[in-house]
N, C-alpha and C positions, 0 to 999 in steps of 0.2 A: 238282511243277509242270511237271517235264519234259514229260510226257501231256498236261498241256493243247493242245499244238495238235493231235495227235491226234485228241482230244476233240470239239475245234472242226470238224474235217475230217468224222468221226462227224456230228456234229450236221446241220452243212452238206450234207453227203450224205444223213443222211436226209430233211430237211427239202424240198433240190430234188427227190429223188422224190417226195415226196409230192406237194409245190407242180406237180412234170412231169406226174402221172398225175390231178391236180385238172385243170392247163389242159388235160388232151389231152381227157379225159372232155367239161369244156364245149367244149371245138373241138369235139369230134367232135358236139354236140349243134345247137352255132348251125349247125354248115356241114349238118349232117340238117336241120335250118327252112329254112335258105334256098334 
């Protein structure tokens, strides 16, 4: 149970990267429209 926040940190990290290179992709797309 020690791991777990580890884990958590794991998670959280890959999760915002994903979530960073989703927003950037659509940033990069509204700000190409406008």
């Amino acid at each position: 149970m020690r791991n777990a926040p580890d884990v958590e940190q794991e998670h959280r990290m890959s999760r915002h990267r994903q979530a960073g290179q989703a927003n950037a992709a659509r940033g990069g797309i509204g700000r190409a429209q406008r």
